[in-house]
C-alpha positions as CSV (number, residue, x, y, z in Angstrom):
1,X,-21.3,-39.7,-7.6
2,X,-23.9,-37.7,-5.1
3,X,-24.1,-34.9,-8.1
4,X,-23.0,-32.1,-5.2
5,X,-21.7,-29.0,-7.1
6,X,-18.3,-28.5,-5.5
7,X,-17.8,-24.9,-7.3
8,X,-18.6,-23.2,-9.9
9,X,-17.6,-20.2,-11.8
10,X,-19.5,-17.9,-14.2
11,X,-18.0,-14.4,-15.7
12,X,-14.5,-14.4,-14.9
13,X,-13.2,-12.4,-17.7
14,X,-15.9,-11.5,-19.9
15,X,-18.2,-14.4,-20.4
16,X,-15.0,-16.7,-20.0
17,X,-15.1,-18.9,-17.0
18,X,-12.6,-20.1,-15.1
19,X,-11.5,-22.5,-11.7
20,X,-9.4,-23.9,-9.8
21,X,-9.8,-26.5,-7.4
22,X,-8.0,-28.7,-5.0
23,X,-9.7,-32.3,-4.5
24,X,-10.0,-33.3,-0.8
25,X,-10.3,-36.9,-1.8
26,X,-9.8,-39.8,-4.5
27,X,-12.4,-40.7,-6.9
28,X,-14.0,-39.8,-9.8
29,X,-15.9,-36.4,-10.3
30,X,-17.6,-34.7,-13.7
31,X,-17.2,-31.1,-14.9
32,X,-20.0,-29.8,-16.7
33,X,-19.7,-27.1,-19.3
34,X,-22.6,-25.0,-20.7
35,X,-24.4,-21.6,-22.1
36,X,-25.5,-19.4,-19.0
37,X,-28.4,-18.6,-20.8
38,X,-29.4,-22.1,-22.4
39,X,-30.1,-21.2,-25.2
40,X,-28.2,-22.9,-28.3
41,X,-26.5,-21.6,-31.2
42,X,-23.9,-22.9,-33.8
43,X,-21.9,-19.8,-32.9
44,X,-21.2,-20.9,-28.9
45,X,-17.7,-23.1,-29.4
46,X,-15.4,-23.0,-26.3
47,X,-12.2,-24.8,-25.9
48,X,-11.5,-26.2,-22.6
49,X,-8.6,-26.5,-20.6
50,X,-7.5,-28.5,-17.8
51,X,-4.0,-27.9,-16.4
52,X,-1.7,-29.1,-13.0
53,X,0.4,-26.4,-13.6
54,X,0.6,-23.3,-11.8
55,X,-1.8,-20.6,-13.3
56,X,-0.5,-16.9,-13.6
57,X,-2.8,-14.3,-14.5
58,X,-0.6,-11.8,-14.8
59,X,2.8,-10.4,-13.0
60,X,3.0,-7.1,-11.3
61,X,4.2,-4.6,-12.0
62,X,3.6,-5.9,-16.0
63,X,6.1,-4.0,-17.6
64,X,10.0,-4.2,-17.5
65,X,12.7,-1.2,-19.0
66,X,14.6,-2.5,-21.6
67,X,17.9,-3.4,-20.9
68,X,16.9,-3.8,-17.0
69,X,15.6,-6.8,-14.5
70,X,12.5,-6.5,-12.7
71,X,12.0,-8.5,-9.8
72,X,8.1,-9.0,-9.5
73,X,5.0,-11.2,-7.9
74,X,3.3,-13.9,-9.5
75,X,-0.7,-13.5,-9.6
76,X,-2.2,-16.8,-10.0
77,X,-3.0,-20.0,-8.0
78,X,-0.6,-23.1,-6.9
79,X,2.1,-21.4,-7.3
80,X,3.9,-22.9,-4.3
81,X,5.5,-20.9,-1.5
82,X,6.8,-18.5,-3.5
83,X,5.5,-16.4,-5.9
84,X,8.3,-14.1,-6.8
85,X,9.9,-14.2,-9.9
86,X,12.7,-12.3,-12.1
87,X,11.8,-10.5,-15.9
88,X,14.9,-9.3,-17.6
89,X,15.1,-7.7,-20.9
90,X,18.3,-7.2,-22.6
91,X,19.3,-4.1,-25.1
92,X,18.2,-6.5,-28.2
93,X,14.1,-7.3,-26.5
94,X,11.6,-6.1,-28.9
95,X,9.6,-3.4,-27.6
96,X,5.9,-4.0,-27.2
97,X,3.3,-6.8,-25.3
98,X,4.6,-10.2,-25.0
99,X,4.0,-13.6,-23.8
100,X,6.7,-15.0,-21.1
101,X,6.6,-18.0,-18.8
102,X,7.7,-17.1,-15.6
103,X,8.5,-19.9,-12.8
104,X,6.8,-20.6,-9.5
105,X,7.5,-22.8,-6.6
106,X,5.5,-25.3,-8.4
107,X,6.7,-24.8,-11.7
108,X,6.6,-23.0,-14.9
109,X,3.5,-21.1,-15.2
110,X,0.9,-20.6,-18.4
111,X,2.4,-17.6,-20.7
112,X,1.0,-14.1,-19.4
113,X,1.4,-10.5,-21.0
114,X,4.6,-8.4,-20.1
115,X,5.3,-5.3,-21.8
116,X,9.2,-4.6,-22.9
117,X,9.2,-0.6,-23.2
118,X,12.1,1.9,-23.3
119,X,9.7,4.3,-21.2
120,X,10.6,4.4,-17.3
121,X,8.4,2.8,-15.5
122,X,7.0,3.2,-11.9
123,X,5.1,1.1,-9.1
124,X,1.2,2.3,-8.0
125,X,2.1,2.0,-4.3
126,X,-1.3,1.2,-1.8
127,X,-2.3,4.6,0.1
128,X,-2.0,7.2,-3.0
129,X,-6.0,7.1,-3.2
130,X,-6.6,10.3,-1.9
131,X,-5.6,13.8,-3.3
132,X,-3.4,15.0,-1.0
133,X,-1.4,11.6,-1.1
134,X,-0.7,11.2,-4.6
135,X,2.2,10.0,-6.8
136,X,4.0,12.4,-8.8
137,X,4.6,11.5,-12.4
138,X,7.1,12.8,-14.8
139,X,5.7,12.4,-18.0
140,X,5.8,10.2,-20.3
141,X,6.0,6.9,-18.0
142,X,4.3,3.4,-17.2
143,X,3.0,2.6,-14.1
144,X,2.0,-0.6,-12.8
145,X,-0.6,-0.9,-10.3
146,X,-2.9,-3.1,-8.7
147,X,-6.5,-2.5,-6.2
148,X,-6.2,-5.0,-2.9
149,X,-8.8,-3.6,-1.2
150,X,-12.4,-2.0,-2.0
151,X,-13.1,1.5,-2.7
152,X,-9.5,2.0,-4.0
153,X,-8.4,4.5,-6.2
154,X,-4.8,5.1,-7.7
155,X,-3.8,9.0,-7.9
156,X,-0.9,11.0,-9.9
157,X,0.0,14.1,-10.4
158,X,2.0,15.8,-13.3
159,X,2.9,19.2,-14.7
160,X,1.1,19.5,-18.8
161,X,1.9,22.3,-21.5
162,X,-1.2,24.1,-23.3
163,X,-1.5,22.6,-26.3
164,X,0.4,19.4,-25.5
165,X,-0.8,16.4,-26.3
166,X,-0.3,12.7,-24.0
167,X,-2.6,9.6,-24.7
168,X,-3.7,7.8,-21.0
169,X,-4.6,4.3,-22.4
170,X,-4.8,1.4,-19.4
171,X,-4.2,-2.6,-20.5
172,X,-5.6,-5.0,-18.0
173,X,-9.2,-6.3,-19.8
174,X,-7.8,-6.8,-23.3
175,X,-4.5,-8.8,-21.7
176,X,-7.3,-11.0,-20.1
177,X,-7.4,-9.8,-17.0
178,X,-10.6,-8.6,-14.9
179,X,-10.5,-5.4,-14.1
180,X,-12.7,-3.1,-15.3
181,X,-11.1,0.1,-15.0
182,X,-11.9,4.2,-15.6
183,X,-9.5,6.9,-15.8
184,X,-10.1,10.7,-15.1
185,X,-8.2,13.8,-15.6
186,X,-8.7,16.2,-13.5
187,X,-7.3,20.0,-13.2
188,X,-5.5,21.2,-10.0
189,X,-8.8,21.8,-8.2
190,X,-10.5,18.7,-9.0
191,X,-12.6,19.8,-11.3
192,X,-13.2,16.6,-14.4
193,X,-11.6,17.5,-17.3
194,X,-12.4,13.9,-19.4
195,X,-13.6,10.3,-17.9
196,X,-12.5,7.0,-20.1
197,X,-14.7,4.1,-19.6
198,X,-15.3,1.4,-22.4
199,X,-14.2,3.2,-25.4
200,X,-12.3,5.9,-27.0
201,X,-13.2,9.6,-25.8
């Protein structure tokens, strides 16, 4: 054993870390696990787990009508060629979050987060990150979106009643997932009505 660190991983969700790794040879290797800060305390307990499964973070687009398929694309790693899969939910699914294995080329993944809702749904398509390009909502509706590229930002339009009252709420770090996300509304000339970052507003 030479000791070489072959990767490491700090931070992936939270303070959670998490890798994977594909071995370019046989023999024997160690993982080591420990505080970022060294520092020790009775209250630092971790579980660890080591899978050869495929690993799906999450599914997009993450939500499926009731009583409708959804075809979507696995997120993870080793999922084999393919990583499209099929969601349905029947007339009888319980509306709300829940955890579903889906199944890869290489098998049936880890259980991630889908959400059953009776609300229509719609995709964040790449390219509505600028004003004049973006996606008109008919409220109330999900969408399901996803950043591939830096500097990206997902815009929608919709028509609002005075004294009307909507809730904007985003699900991606409490399912687990890394993005760190802020939401703005904004009036018909741009100006900032209310900015949601980290908390209730």
């Amino acid at each position: 054993v030479s000791g070489q660190v072959l990767m490491q991983n700090d931070n992936h969700v939270g303070g959670d870390a998490f890798i994977t790794y594909t071995f370019a040879a046989d023999g024997d290797y160690v993982i080591s696990v420990r505080d970022a800060r060294y520092i020790g305390n009775t209250k630092y307990v971790y579980c660890l787990k080591i899978s050869d499964r495929p690993h799906a973070h999450a599914v997009f687009p993450m939500a499926v009508q009731r009583g409708q398929s959804q075809p979507v694309k696995i997120v993870g790693h080793q999922l084999g060629a393919n990583d499209a899969a099929t969601v349905s939910a029947d007339e009888s699914a319980t509306i709300g979050w829940d955890s579903h294995i889906v199944t890869a080329d290489g098998g049936p993944t880890n259980p991630v987060p889908i959400l059953i809702t009776d609300t229509p749904q719609v995709i964040a398509e790449d390219g509505n990150h600028a004003a004049d390009a973006a996606t008109p909502l008919t409220l109330p509706v999900g969408v399901s979106g996803r950043f591939t590229e830096n500097d990206q930002s997902h815009r929608f339009t919709f028509e609002a009643q005075k004294d009307h009252f909507f809730r904007f709420d985003i699900h991606a770090h409490r399912l687990g997932l890394a993005l760190d996300a802020t939401v703005e509304i904004q009036d018909a000339a741009g100006k900032k009505l209310m900015v949601g970052d980290d908390g209730l507003q």
